[in-house]
N, C-alpha and C positions, 0 to 999 in steps of 0.2 A: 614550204609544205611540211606539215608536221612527220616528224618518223616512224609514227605510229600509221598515219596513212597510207593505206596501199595504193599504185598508182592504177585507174580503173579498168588496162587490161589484167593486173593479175585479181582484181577482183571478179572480173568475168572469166577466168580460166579457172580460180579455187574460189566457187562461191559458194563456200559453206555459210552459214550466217546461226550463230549462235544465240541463243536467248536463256534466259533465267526464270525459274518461277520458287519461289518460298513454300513448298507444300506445308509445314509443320515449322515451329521454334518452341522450345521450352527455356522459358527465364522464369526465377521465381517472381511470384507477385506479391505485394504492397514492399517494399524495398524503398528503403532511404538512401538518396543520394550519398556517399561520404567513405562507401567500401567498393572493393572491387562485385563486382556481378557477374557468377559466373551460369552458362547453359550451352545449348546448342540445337542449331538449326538444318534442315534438310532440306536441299536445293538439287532440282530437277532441273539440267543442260542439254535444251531439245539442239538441233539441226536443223531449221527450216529452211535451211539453203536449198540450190539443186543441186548441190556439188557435197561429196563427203568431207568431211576433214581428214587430209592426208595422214598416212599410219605415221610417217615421219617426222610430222607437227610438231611445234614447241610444247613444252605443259600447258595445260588448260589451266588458268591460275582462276580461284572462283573468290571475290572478296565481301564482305559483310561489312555494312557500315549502319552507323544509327545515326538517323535524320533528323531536327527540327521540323522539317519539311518535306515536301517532296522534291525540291529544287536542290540538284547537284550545286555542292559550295564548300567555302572553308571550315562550314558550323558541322559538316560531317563528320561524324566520329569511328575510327576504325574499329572494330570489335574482333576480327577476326576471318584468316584466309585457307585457301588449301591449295597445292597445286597438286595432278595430277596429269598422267600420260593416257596420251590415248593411243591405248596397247593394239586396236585395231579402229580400223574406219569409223569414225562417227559418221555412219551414211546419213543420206537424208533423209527426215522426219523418225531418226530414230535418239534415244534420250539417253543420257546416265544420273543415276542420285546419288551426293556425295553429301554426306554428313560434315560437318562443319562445328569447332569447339568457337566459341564465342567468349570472350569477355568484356565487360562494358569495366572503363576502368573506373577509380576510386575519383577521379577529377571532373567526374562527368556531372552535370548539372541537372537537377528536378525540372522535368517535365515531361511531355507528351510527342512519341518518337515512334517514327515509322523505318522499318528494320528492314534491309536496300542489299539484295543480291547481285553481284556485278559479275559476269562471265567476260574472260579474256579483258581487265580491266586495264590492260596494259598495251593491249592492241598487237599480240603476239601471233594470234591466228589469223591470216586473213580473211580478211568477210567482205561480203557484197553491203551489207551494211551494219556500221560500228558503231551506231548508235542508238541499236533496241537493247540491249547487254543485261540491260537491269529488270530485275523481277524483285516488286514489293511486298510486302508479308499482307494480308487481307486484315488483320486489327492490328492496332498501332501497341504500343509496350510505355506505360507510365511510373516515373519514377518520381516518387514524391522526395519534394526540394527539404534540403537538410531542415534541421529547427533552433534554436536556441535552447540550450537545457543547461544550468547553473543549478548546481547542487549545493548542500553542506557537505563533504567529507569527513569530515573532522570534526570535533568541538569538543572544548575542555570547561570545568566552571570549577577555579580554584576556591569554596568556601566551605572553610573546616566544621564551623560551630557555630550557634546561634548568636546573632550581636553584633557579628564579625563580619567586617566587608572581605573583598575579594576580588578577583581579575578575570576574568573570561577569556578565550580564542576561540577562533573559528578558522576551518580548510575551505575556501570554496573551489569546486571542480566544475569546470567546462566539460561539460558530460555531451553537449552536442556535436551536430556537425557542420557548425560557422561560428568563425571567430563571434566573441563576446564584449562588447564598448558599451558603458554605460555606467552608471552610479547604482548603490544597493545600502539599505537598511539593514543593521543585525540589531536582534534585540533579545536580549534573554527573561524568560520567564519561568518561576516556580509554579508547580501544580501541586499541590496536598494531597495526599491519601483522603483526609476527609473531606470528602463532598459536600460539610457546610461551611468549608474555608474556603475563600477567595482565593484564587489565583493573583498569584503578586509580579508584577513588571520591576523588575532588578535590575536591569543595566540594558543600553542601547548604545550602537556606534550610525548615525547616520550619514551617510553620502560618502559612502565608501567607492572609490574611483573601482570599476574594474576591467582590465584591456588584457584577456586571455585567448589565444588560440584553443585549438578542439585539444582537449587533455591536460591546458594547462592546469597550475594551483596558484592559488593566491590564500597565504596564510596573514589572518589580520589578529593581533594579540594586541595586548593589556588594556582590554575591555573593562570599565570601572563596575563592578557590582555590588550593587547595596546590601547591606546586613539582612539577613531571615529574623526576626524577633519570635521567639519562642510562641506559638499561638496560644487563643483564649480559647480549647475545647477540654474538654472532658478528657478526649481519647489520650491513653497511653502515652503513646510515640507517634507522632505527625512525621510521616515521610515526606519530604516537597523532591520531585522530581524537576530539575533543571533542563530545560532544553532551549536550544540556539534556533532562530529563526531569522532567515533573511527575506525581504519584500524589496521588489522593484522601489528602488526612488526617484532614476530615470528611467530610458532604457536600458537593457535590452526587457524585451517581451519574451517571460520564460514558459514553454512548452510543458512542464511539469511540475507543477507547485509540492507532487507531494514529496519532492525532496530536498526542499529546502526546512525541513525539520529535522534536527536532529538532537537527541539528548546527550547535556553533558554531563552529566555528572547527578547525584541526588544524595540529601543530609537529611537524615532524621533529629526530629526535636521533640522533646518530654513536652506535653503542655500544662499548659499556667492552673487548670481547673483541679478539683478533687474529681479521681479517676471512678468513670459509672464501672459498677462492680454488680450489677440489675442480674440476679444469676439466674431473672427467669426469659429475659429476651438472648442472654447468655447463650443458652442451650439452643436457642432456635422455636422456642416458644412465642407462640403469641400473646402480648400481655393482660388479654383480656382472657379472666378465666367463669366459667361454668362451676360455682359448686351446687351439686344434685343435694338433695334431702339425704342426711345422714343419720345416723343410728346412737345417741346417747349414752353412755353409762358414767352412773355414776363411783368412785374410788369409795368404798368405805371405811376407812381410817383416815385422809387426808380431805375427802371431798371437791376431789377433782371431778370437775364435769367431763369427759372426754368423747369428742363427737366424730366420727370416721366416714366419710363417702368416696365416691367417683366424683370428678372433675373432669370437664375439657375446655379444651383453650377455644379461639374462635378460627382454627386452622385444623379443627378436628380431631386433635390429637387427644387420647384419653390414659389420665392416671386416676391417684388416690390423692385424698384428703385426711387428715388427722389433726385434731384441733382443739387443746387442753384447756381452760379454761377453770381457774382459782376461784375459789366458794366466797371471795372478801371482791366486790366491785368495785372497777380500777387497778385494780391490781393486773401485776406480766403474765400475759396468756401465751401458749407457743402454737404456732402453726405449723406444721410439716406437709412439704407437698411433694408429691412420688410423681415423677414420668419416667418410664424405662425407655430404652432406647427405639425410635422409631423410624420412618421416613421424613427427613426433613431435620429432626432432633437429637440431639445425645441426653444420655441418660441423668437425670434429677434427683437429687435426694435432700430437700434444704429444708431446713427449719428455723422461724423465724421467729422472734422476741416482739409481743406485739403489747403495742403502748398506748396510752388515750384511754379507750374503754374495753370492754370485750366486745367477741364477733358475735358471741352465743343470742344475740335474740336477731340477726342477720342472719346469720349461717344455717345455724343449728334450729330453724323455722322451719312449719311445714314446706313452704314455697322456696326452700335453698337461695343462693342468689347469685350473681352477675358481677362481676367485680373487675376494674381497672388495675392493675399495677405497674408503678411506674419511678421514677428516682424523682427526689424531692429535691428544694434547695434549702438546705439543712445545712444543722453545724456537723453532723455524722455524714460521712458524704458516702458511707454504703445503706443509708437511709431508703426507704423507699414510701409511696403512698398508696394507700387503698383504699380505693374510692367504690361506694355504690350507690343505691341509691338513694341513700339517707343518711348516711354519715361518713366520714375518713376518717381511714387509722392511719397508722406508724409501723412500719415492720423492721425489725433489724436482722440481718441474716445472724446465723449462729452456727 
């Protein structure tokens, strides 16, 4: 006979009979398996014996366990106990509630668990019956199972200057909470500041082996990368920003893709083209301008035509117009165009050397005109063109 069993007269002399009931538990929710879990529970220890519990009784010990199931077994997990005295009679049908700290430990596995109050689980009080003890919580407590999360940590992309190869590494971190087995892609790629340059694939290490525990690293180096060749744009300085990317090659299945990016490094390059110097998309202008009917005069000692209006671009924006024009046809006229500073814009003040013919029977017409400007492809490569709608000129800034 077990030693926890009482034999059935001192059950019928102290029959108290103890029970459990779970009023309340507070555990946080949505919680990943892989850290400890902490809260607590409040547990209501009726008497429905006919007999008190004697003042002299052992501790009342009340235990908390988390279930798989509702079926008492090994898969039970302890969370947490109290014991306490019963400083006078537990008569019958009368109750105590005792708060209860709780922890679910860090080993404990994802899933769906019903939270198991156990009175006198040790069989220290006598009862008439030792096997109603347990009181269950009314909704169950889910713990969502660990994930796989491989990260980049790190990454370096050793390339100095345009032309020139170079080496790459990479950290990857087991950021989850379950060992990591499996094979992984790295692959490095350049991005351009300019948006009409291709993005370039510079170096890749495939089937990279990886067998990390939760927080391990695994450093992979001397990644080969191909030369950056100087780009064919206009712009200035081409920035290519370098970044390391790893992709599943086998498993594992990663829970978080977006951090397996990460930048290594970026080189700027002068490029191959004559630099656009367009000082009117420059300012934040838009290249198509509005010149309104302007007012003529003539110079009288040189014979300059000179014609002055308002202009606006097709963004709304409004300045002046001023437009010189030599008395000999074919010959260099000068354009000047005014924007002050406005929303959108900084301030304008250019004048340009205009080639081919004059604007004067365009411009300086009753009906004004409409005009595109824009960079040519010229041997002057601060060149620009202007176009309307009956002839192109030639502007040179000045």
């Amino acid at each position: 006979m077990s030693q926890f069993v009482q034999p059935l007269e001192s059950r019928q002399l102290l029959a108290a009979d103890l029970i459990s009931a779970i009023t309340s538990y507070s555990l946080p929710a949505n919680v990943t398996a892989g850290s400890a879990i902490h809260g607590s529970a409040t547990v209501l220890i009726t008497n429905k014996g006919p007999s008190a519990v004697a003042k002299n009784a052992a501790k009342i010990e009340v235990n908390m366990v988390l279930r798989p199931g509702l079926t008492a077994g090994a898969a039970s997990t302890a969370i947490g106990s109290k014991n306490f005295i019963a400083v006078a009679s537990l008569a019958k049908g009368k109750s105590i509630s005792v708060t209860i700290p709780l922890t679910i430990p860090a080993s404990s596995k994802g899933g769906t668990f019903s939270l198991v109050a156990i009175a006198d689980a040790t069989n220290k009080i006598p009862e008439a019956n030792e096997n109603n003890n347990q009181g269950i919580a009314k909704t169950k407590y889910t713990i969502k199972a660990p994930l796989a999360t491989l990260k980049v940590s790190a990454a370096t992309a050793n390339i100095k200057k345009a032309g020139v190869t170079g080496t790459g590494s990479v950290t990857l971190l087991n950021a989850g909470g379950i060992a990591l087995t499996g094979k992984v892609n790295i692959l490095f790629s350049a991005i351009p500041s300019d948006s009409t340059l291709p993005t370039l694939q510079i170096g890749s290490k495939n089937g990279v082996a990886v067998n990390l525990q939760r927080q391990q690293t695994l450093k992979v180096t001397g990644i080969a990368l191909s030369a950056i060749a100087a780009p064919a744009t206009t712009s200035a300085v081409v920035t290519y920003t370098i970044r390391a990317t790893i992709v599943p090659h086998t498993t594992p299945t990663d829970a978080n893709a977006a951090d397996n990016i990460l930048t290594a490094g970026a080189i700027s390059i002068q490029g191959t083209l004559p630099v656009d110097t367009d000082p009117i998309t420059a300012h934040g202008l838009n290249p198509q301008l509005a010149f309104a009917v302007g007012t003529t005069t003539t110079d009288p000692l040189f014979g300059y035509n000179t014609t002055v209006g308002t202009l606006t671009d097709a963004a709304g924006h409004t300045g002046t117009y001023s437009f010189q024009t030599p008395p000999i046809f074919g010959s260099i006229g000068r354009l000047t165009i005014t924007f002050p500073a406005q929303t959108g814009i900084t301030a304008l003040n250019q004048s340009f050397n205009v080639t081919g013919t004059t604007l004067t029977s365009t411009i300086a017409n009753p009906s004004g005109g409409t005009f595109t400007f824009s960079t040519v492809a010229a041997s002057n490569a601060d060149q620009l063109g202007i176009s309307g709608s009956d002839t192109t000129f030639y502007l040179t800034p000045v």
